[in-house]
mmCIF file of the N, C-alpha and C atoms, coordinates in Angstrom:
data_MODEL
# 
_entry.id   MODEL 
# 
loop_
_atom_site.group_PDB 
_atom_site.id 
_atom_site.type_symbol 
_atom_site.label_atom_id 
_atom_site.label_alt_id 
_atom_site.label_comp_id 
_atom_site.label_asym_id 
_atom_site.label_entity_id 
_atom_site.label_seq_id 
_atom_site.pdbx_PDB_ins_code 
_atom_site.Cartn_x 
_atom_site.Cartn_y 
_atom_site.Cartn_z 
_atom_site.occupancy 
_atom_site.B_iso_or_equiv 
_atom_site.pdbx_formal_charge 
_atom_site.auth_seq_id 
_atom_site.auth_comp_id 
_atom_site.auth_asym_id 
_atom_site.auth_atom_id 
_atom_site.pdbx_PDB_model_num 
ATOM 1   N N  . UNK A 1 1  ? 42.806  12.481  -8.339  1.00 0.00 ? 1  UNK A N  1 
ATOM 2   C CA . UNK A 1 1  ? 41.879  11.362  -8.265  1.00 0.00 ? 1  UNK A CA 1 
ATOM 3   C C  . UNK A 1 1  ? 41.139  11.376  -6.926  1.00 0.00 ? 1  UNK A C  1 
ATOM 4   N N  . UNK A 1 2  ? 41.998  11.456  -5.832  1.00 0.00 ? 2  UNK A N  1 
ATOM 5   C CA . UNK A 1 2  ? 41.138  11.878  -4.664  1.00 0.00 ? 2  UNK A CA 1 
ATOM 6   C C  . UNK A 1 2  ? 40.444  12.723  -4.604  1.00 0.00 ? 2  UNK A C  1 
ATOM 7   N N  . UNK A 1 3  ? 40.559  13.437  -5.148  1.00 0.00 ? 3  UNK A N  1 
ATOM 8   C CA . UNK A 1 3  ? 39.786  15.057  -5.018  1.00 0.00 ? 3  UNK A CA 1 
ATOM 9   C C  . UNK A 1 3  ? 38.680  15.029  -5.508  1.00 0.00 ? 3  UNK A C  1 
ATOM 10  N N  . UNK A 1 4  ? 38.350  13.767  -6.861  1.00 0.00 ? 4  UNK A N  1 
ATOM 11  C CA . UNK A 1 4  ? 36.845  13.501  -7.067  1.00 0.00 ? 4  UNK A CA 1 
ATOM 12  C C  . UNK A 1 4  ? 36.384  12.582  -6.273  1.00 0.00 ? 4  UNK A C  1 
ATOM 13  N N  . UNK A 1 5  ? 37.043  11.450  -5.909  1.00 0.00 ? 5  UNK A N  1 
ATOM 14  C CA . UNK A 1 5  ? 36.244  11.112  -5.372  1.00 0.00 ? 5  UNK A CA 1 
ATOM 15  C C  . UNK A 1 5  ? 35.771  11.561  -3.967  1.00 0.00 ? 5  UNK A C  1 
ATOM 16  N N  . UNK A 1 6  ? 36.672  12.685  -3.201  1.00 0.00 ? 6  UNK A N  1 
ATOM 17  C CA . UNK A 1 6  ? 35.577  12.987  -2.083  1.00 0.00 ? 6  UNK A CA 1 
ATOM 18  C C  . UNK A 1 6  ? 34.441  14.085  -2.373  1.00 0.00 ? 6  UNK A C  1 
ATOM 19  N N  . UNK A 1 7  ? 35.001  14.866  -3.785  1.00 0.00 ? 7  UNK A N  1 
ATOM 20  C CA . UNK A 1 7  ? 33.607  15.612  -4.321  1.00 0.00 ? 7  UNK A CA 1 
ATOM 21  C C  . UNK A 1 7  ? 32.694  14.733  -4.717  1.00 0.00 ? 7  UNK A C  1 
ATOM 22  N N  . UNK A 1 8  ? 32.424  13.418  -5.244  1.00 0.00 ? 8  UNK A N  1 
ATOM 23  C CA . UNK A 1 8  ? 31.621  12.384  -5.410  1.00 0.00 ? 8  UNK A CA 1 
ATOM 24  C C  . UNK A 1 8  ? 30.963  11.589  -3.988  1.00 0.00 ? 8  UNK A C  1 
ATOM 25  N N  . UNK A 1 9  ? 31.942  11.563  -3.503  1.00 0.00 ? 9  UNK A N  1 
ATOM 26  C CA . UNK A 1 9  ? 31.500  11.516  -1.704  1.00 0.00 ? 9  UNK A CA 1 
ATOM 27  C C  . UNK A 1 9  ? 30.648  12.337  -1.086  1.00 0.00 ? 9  UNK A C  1 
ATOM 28  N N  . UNK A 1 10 ? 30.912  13.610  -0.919  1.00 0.00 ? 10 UNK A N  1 
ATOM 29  C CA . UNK A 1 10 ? 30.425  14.876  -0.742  1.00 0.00 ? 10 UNK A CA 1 
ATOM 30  C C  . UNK A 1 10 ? 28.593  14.995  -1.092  1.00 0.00 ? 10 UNK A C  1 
ATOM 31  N N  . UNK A 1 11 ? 29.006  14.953  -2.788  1.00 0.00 ? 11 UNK A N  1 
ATOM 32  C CA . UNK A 1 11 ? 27.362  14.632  -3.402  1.00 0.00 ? 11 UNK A CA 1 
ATOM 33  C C  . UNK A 1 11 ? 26.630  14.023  -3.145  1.00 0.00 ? 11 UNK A C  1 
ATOM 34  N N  . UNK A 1 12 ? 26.935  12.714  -2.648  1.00 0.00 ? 12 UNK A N  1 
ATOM 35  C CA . UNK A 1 12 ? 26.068  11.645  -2.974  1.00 0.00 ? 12 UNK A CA 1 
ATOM 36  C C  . UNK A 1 12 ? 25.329  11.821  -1.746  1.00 0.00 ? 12 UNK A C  1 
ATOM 37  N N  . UNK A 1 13 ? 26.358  12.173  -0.469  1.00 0.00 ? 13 UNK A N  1 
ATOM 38  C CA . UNK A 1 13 ? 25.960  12.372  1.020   1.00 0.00 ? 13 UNK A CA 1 
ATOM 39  C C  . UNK A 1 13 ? 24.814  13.677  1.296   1.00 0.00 ? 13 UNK A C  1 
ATOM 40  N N  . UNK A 1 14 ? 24.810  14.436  -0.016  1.00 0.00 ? 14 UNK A N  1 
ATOM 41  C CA . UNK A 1 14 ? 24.313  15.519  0.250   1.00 0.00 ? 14 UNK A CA 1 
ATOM 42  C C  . UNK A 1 14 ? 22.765  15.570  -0.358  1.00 0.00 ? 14 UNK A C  1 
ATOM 43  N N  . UNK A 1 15 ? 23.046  14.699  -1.369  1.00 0.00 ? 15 UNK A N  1 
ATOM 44  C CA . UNK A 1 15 ? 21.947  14.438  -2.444  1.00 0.00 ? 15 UNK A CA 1 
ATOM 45  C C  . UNK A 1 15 ? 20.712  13.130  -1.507  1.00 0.00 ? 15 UNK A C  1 
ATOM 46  N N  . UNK A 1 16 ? 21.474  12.123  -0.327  1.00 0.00 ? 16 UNK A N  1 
ATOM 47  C CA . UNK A 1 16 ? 20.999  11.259  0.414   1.00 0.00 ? 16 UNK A CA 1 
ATOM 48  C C  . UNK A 1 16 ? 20.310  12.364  1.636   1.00 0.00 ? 16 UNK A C  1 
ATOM 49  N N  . UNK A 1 17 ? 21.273  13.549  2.141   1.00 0.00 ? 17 UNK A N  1 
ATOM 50  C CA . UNK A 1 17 ? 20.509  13.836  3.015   1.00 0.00 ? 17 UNK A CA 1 
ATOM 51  C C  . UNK A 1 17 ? 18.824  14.533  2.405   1.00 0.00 ? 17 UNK A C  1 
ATOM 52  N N  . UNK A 1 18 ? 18.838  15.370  1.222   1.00 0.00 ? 18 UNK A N  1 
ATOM 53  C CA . UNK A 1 18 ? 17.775  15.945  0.601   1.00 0.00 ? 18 UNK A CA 1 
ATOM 54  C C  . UNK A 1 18 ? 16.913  15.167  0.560   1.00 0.00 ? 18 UNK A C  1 
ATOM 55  N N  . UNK A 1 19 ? 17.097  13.595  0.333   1.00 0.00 ? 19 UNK A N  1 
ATOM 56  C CA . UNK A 1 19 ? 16.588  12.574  -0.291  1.00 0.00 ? 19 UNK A CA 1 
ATOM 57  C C  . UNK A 1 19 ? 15.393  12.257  1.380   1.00 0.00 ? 19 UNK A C  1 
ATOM 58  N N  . UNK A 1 20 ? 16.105  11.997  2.000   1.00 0.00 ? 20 UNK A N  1 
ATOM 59  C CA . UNK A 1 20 ? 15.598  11.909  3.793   1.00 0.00 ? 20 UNK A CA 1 
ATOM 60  C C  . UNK A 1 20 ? 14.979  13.080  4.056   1.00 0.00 ? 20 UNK A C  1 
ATOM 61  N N  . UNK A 1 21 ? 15.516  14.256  3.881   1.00 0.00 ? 21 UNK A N  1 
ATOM 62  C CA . UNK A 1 21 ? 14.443  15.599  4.322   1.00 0.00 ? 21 UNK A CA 1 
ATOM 63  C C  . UNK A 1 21 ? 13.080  15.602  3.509   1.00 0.00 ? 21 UNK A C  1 
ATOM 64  N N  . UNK A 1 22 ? 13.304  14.973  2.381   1.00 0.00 ? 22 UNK A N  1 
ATOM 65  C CA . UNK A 1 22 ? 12.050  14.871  1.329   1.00 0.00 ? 22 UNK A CA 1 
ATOM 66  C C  . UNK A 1 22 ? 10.758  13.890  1.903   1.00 0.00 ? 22 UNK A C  1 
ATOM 67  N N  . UNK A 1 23 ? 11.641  12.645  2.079   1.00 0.00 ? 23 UNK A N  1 
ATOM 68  C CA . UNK A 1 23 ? 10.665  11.640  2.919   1.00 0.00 ? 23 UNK A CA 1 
ATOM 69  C C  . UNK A 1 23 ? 10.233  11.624  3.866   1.00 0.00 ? 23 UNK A C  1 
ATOM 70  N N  . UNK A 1 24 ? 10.891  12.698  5.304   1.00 0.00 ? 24 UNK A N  1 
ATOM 71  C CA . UNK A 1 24 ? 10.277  12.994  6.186   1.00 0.00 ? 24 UNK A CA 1 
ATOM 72  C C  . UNK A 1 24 ? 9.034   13.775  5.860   1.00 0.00 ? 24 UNK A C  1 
ATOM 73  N N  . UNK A 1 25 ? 9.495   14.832  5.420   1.00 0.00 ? 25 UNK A N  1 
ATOM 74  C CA . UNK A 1 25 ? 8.328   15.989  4.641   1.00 0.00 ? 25 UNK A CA 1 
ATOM 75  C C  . UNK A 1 25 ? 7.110   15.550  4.526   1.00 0.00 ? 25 UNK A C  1 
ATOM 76  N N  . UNK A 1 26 ? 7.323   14.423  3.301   1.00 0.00 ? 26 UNK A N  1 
ATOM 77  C CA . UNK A 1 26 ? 5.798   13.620  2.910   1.00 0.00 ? 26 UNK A CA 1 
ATOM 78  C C  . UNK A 1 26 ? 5.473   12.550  3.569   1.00 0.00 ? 26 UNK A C  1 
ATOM 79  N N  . UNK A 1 27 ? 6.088   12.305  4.727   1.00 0.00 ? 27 UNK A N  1 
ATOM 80  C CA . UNK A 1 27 ? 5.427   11.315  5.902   1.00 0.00 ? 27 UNK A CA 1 
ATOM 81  C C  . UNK A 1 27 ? 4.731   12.264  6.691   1.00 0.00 ? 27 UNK A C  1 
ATOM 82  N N  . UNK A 1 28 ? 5.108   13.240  6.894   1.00 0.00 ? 28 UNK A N  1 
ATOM 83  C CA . UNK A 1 28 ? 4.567   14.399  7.791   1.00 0.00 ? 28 UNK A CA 1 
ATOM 84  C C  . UNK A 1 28 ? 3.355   15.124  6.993   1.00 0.00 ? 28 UNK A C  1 
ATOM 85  N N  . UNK A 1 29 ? 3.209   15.252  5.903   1.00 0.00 ? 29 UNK A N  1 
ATOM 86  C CA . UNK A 1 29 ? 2.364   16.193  5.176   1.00 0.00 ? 29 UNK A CA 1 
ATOM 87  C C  . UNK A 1 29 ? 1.612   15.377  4.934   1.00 0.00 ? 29 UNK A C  1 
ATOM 88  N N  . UNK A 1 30 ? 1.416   13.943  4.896   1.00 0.00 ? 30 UNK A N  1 
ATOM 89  C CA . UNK A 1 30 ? 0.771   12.839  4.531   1.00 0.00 ? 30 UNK A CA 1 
ATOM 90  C C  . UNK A 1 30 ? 0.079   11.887  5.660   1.00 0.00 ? 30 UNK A C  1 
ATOM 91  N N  . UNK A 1 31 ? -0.090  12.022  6.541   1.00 0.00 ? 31 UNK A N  1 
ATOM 92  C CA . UNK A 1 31 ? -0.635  10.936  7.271   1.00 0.00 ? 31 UNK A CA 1 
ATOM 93  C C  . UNK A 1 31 ? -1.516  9.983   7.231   1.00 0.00 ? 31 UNK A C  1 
ATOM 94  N N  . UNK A 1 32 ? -0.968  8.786   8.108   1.00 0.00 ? 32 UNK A N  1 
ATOM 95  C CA . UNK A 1 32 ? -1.690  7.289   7.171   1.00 0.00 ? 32 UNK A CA 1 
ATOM 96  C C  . UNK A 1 32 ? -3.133  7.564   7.840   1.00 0.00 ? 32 UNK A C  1 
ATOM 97  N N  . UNK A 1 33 ? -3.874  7.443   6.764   1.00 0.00 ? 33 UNK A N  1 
ATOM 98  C CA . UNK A 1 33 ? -5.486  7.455   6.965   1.00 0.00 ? 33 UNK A CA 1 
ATOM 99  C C  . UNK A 1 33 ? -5.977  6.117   7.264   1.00 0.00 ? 33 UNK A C  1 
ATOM 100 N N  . UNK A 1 34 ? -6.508  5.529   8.453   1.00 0.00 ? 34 UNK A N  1 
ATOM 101 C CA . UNK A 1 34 ? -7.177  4.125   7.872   1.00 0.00 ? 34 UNK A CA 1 
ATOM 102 C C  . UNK A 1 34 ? -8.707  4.275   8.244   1.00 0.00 ? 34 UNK A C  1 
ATOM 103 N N  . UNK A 1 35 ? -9.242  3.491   8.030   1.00 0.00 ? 35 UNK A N  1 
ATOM 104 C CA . UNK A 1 35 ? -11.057 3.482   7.838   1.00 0.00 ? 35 UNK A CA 1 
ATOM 105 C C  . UNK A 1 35 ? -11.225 3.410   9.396   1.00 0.00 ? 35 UNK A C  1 
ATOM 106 N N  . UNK A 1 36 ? -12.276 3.665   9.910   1.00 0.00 ? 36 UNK A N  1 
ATOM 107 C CA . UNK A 1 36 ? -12.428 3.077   11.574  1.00 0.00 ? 36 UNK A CA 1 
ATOM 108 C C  . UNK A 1 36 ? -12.527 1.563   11.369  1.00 0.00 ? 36 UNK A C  1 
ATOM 109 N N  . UNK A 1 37 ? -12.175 1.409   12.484  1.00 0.00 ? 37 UNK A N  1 
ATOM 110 C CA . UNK A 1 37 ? -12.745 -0.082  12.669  1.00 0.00 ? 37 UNK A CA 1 
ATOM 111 C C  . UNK A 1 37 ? -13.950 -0.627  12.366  1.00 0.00 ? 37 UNK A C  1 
ATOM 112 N N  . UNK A 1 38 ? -15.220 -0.075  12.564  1.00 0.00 ? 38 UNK A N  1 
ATOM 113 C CA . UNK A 1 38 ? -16.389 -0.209  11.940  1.00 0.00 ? 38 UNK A CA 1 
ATOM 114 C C  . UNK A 1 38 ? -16.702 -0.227  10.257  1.00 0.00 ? 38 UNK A C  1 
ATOM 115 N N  . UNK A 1 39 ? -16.144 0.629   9.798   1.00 0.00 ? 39 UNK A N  1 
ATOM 116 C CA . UNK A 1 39 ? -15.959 0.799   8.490   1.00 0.00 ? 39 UNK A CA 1 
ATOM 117 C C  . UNK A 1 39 ? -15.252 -0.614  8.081   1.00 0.00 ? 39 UNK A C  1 
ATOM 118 N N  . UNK A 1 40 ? -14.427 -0.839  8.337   1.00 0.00 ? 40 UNK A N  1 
ATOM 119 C CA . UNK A 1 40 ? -13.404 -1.826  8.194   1.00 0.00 ? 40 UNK A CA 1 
ATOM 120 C C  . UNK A 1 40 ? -14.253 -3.151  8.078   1.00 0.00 ? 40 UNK A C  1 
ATOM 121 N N  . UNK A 1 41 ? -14.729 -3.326  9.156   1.00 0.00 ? 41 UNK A N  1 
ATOM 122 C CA . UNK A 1 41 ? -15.512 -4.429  9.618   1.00 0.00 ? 41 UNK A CA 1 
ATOM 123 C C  . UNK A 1 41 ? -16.515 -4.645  8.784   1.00 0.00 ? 41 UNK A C  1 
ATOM 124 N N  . UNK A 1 42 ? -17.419 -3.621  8.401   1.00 0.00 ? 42 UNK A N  1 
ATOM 125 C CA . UNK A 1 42 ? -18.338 -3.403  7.157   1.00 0.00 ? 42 UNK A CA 1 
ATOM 126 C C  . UNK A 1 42 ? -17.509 -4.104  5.517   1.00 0.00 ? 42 UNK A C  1 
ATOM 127 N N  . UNK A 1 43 ? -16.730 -3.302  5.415   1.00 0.00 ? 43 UNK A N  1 
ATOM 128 C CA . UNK A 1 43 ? -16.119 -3.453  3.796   1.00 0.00 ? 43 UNK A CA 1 
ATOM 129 C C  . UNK A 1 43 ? -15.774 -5.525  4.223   1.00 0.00 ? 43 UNK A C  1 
ATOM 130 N N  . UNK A 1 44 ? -15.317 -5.527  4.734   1.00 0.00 ? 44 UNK A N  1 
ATOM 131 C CA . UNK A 1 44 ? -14.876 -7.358  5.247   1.00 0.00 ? 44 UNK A CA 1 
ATOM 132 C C  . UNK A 1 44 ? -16.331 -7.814  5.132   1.00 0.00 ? 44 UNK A C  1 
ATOM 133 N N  . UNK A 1 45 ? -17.186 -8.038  6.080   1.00 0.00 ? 45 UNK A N  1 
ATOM 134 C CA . UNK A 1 45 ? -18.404 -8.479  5.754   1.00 0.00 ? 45 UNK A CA 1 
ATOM 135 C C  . UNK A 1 45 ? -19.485 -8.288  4.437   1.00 0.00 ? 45 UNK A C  1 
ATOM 136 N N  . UNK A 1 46 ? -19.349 -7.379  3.534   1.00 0.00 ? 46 UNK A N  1 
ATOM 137 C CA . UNK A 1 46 ? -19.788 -7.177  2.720   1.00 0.00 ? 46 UNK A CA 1 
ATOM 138 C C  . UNK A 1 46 ? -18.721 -7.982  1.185   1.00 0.00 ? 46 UNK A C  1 
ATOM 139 N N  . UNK A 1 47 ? -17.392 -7.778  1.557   1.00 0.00 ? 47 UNK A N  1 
ATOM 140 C CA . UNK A 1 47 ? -16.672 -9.362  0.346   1.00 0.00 ? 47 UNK A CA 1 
ATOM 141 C C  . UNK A 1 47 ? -16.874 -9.926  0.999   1.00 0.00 ? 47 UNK A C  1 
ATOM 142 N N  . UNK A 1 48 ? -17.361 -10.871 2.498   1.00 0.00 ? 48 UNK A N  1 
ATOM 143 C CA . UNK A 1 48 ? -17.632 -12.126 2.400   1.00 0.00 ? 48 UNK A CA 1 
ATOM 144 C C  . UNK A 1 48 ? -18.760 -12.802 2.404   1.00 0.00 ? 48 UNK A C  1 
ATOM 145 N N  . UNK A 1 49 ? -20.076 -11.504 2.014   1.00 0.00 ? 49 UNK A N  1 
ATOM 146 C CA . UNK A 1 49 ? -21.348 -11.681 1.820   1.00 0.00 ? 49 UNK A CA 1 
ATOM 147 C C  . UNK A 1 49 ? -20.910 -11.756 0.125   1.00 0.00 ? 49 UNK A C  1 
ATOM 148 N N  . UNK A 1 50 ? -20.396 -11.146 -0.673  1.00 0.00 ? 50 UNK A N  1 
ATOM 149 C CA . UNK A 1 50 ? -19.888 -11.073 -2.062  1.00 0.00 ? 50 UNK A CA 1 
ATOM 150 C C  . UNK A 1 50 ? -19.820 -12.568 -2.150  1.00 0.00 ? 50 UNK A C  1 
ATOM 151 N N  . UNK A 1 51 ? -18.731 -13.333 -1.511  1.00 0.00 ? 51 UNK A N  1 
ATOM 152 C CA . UNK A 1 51 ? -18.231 -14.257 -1.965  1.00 0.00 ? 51 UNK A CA 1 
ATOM 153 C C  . UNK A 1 51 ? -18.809 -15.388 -1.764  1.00 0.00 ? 51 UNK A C  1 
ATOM 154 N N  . UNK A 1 52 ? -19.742 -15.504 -0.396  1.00 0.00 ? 52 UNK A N  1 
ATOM 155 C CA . UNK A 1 52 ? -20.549 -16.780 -0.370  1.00 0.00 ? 52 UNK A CA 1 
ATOM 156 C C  . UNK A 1 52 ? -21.448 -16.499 -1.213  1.00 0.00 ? 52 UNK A C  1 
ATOM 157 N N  . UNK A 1 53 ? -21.895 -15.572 -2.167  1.00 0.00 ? 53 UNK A N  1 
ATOM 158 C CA . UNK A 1 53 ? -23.450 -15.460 -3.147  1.00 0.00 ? 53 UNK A CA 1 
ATOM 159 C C  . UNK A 1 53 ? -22.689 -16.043 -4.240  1.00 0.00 ? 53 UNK A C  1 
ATOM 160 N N  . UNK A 1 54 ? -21.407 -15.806 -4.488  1.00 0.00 ? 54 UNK A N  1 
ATOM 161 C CA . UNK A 1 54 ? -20.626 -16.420 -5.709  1.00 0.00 ? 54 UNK A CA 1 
ATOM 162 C C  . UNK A 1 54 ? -20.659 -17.959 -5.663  1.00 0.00 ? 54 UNK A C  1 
ATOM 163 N N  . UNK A 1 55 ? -19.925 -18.474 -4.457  1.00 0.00 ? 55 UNK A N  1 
ATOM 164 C CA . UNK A 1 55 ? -19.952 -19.840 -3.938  1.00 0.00 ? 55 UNK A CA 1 
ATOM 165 C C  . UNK A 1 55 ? -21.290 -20.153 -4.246  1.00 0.00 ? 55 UNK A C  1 
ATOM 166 N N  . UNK A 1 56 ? -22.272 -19.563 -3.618  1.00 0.00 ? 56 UNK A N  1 
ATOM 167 C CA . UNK A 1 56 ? -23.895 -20.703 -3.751  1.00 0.00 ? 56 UNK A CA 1 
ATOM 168 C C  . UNK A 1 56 ? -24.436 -20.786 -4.964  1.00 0.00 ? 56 UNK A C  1 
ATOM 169 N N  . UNK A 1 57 ? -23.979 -19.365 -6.272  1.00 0.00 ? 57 UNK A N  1 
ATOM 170 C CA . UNK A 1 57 ? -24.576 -19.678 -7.324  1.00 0.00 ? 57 UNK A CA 1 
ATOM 171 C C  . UNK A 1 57 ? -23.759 -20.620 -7.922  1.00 0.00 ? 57 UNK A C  1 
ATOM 172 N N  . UNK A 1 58 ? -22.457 -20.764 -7.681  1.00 0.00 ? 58 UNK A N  1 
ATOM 173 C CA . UNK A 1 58 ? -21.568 -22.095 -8.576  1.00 0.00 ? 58 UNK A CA 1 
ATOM 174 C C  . UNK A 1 58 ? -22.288 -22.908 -8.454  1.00 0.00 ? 58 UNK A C  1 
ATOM 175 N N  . UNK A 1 59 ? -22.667 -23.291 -6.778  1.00 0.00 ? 59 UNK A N  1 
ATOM 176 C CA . UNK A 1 59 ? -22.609 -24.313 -6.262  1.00 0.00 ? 59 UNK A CA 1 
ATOM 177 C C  . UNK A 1 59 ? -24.471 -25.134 -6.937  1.00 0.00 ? 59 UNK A C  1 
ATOM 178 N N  . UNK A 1 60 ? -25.204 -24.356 -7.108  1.00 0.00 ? 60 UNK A N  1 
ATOM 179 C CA . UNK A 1 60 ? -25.943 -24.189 -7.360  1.00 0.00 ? 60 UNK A CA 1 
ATOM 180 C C  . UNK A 1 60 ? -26.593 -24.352 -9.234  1.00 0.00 ? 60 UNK A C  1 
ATOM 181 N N  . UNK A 1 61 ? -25.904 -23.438 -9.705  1.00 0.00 ? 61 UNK A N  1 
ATOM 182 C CA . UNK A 1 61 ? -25.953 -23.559 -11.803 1.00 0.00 ? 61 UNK A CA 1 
ATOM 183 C C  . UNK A 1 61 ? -25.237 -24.888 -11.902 1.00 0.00 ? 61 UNK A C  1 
ATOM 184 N N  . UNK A 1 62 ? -24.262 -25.186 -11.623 1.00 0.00 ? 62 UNK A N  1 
ATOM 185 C CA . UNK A 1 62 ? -23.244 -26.496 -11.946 1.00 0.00 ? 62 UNK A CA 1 
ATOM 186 C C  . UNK A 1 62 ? -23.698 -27.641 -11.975 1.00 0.00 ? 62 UNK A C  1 
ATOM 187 N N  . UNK A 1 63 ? -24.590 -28.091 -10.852 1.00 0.00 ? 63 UNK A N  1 
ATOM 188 C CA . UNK A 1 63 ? -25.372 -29.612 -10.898 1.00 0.00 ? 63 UNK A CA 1 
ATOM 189 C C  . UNK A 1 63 ? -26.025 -29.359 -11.818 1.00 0.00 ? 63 UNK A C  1 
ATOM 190 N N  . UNK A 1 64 ? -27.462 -28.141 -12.262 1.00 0.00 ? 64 UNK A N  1 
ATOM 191 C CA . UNK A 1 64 ? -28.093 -27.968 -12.734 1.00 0.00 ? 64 UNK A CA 1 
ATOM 192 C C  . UNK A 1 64 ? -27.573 -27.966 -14.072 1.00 0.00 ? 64 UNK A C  1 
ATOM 193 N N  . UNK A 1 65 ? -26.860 -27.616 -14.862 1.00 0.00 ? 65 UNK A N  1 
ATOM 194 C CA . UNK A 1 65 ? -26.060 -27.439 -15.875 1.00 0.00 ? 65 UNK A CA 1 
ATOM 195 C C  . UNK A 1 65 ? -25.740 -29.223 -16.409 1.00 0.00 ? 65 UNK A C  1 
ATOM 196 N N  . UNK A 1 66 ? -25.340 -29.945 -15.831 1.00 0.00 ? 66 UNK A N  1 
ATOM 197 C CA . UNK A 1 66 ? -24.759 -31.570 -16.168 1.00 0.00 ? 66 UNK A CA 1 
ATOM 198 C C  . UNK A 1 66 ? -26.042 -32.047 -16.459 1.00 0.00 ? 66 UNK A C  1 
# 
């Protein structure tokens, strides 16, 4: 009975380290991309140019509409 469970021990420890060499791997082969700051700043101002044209046409059809 001992004898599986430290071969079950064994595995699991071995199968966890693969598991970590894997995720280093694709943190390393992968690096986080982000937009510049400018870019960034663009995509933000452009949904909140989106969203006030949404706001003014509600705001706007709705009286007109009653």
């Amino acid at each position: 009975m001992h004898f599986i469970q430290d071969e079950l021990v064994k595995v699991v420890a071995e199968e966890r380290q693969q598991g970590l060499r894997a995720a280093a791997a694709r943190r390393r082969a992968a690096p986080v991309s982000r937009p510049a700051p400018r870019v960034a700043l663009a995509r933000a101002m452009a949904l909140g140019a989106a969203f006030a044209t949404v706001i003014l046409v509600v705001l706007v059809t709705v009286p007109a509409a009653q």
